[in-house]
VOMI-194470 format. One record per residue (C-alpha): residue in one letter; x, y, z negated. Coordinates in steps of 0.05 Angstrom, whole numbers, padded with zeros to 5 digits, always signed. Each point is the difference from the previous one (the first is absolute). Example, Ala and Ser with C-alpha at 12.3 -4.5 7.8 and 13.67 -1.06 7.14 Angstrom:
BEGIN
A+00246-00090-00156 S+00027+00069+00013 
END
This chain:
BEGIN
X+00081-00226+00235 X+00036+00037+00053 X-00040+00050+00050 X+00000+00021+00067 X+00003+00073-00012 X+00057+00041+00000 X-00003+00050-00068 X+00033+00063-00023 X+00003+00023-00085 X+00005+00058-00043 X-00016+00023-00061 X-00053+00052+00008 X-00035+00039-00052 X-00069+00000-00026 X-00041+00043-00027 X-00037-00015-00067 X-00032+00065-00010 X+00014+00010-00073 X+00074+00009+00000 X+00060-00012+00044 X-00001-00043+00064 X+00013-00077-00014 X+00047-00029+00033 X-00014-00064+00048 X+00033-00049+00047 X-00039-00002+00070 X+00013-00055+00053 X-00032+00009+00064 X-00007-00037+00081 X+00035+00045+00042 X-00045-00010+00050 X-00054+00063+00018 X-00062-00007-00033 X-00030-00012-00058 X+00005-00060-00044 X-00046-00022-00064 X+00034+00024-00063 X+00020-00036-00066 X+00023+00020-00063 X+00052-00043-00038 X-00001-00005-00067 X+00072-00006-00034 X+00020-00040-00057 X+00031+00025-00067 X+00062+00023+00033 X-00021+00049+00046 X+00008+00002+00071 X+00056-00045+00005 X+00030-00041+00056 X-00056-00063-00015 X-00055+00061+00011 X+00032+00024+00065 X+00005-00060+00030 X-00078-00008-00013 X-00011+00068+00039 X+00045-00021+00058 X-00034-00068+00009 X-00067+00032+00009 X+00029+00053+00039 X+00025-00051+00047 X-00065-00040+00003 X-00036+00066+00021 X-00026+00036-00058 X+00018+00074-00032 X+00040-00025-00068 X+00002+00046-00057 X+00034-00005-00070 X-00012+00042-00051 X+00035+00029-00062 X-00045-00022-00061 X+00062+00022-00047 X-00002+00065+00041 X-00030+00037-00064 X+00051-00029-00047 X+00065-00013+00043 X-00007+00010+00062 X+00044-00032+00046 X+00013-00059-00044 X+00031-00056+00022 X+00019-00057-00045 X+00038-00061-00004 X-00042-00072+00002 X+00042-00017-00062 X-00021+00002-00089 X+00019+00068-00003 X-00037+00023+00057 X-00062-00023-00008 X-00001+00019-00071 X+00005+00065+00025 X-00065-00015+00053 X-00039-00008-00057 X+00021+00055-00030 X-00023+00044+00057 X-00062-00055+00005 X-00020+00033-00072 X-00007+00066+00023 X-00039-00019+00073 X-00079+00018-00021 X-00066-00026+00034 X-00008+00071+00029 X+00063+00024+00015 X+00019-00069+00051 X-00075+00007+00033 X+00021+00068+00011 X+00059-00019+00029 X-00034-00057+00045 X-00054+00052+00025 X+00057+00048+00028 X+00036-00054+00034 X-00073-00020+00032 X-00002+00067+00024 X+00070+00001+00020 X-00016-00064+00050 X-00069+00026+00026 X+00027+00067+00015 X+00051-00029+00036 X-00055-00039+00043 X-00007-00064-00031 X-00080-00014+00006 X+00006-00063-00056 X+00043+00002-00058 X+00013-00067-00052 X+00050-00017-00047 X+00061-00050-00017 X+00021-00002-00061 X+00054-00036-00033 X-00005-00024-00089 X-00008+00071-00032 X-00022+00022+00073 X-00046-00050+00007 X-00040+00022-00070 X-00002+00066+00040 X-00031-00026+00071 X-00051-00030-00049 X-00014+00060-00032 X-00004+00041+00064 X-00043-00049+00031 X-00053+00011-00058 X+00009+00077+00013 X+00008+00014+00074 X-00028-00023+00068 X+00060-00054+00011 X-00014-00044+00057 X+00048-00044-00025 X+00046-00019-00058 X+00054-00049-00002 X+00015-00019-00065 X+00061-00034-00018 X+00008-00022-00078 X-00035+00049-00034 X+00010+00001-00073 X-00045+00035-00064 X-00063-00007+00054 X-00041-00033-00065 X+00040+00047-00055 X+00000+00065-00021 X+00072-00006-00022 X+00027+00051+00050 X-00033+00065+00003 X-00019+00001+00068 X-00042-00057-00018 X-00037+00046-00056 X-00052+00019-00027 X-00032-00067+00028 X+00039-00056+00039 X+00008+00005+00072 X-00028-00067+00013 X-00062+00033-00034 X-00010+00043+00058 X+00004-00051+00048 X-00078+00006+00030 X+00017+00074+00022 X+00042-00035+00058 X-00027+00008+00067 X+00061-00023+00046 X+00033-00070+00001 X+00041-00022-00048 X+00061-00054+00014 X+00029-00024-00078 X+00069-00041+00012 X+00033-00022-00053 X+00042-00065-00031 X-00026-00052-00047 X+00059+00017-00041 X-00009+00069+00010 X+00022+00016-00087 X-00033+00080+00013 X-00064-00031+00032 X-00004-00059-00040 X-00050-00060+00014 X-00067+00032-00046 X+00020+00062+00029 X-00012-00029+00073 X-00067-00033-00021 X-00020+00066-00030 X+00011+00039+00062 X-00021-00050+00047 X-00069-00007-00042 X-00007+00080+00008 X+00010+00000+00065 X-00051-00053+00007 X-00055+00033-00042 X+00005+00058+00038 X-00005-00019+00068 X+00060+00027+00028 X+00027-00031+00067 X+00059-00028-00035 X+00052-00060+00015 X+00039-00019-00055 X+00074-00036+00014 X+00032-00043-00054 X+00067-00027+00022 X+00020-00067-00041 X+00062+00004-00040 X+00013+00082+00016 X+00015+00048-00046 X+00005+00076-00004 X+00031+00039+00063 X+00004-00052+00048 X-00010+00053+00062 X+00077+00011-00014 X+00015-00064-00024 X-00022-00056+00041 X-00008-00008+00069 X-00058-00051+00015 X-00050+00040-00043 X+00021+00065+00016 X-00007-00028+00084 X-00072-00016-00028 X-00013+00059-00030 X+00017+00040+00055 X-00050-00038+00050 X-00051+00008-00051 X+00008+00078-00013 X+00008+00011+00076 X-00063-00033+00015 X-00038+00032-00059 X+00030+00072+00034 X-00018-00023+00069 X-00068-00020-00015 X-00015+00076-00023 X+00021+00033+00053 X-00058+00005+00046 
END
């Protein structure tokens, strides 16, 4: 989805209060004012070219876009290839991520957007990011998350998903929740979708849930038709939290 705003980027610095700055990708209108802001959650390779391209999209539909470091603590900067060896090396850096350290990390990059004078804040998140806008939605006044193939929601096999599972916190959620995913999604696998779409459910969270037939893992890079959908879902999701 293309928008109507012209944007400007840079990386920008954020403080985390317990140790140096982490670093972030910011995409912004250029137009005066203020806009809503939203944090982006990257995948298992950092802030890469896929993650950028997130940030500018919003930018360009008229929100404040910000990406964070989460491997800040660990190796910052990081940047790896979409290839064997370089996601083996995202989940080495996923091993050493911890429930309090990334909700640390998502509360300074809240305050980052509302001192910059966005009012609302919610979150996109993309597979490893997506675990973490489901997190931060149990945790923080989100108005919004945008979830897109979240894996380990149900497991505690990552440790940000410890002591308890994530999914398990799912009725502290007070802001909307959008879940898109593909049937053939092999990290969110069908029992995994039930589970989460049960929670959800049972807790009475104003969710929609988005199965795409025949889709796998990754399509917002991958394939055009769904990722067209996706984009006029998330965008309506943002634009219906604005006021």
């Amino acid at each position: 989805m293309t928008g109507s705003y012209a944007i400007r980027t840079e990386r920008v610095d954020v403080s985390v209060g317990d140790g140096p700055p982490m670093g972030a990708y910011l995409a912004r209108p250029t137009a005066p004012g203020t806009f809503p802001g939203v944090l982006v959650g990257m995948e298992l390779f950092g802030i890469d070219a896929g993650v950028r391209d997130v940030c500018d999209q919003l930018a360009g539909l008229g929100f404040v876009a910000l990406a964070p470091d989460f491997h800040h603590r660990t190796a910052p900067g990081t940047e790896l290839s979409r290839d064997p060896t370089g996601r083996a090396r995202g989940f080495e850096l996923l091993e050493l991520m911890t429930r309090t350290t990334v909700l640390s990390d998502v509360r300074a990059a809240m305050d980052h957007l509302h001192a910059a004078g966005s009012q609302h804040v919610s979150m996109v998140g993309l597979s490893l990011g997506g675990h973490i806008a489901y997190l931060a939605a149990t945790e923080f006044d989100l108005a919004a998350v945008a979830v897109f193939y979240g894996g380990w929601l149900p497991t505690t096999d990552i440790p940000i998903s410890r002591p308890e599972p994530t999914l398990s916190l799912t009725p502290q959620i007070t802001g909307r929740v959008l879940f898109l995913v593909g049937e053939n999604d092999h990290v969110v696998p069908s029992g995994q979708q039930r589970e989460i779409a049960d929670a959800l459910r049972e807790a009475d969270v104003h969710h929609e849930i988005v199965v795409y037939p025949g889709i796998g893992h990754g399509f917002l890079g991958t394939d055009q038709a769904t990722s067209a959908d996706a984009w006029r879902r998330v965008h309506a999701l943002l634009t219906s939290v604005e006021g």
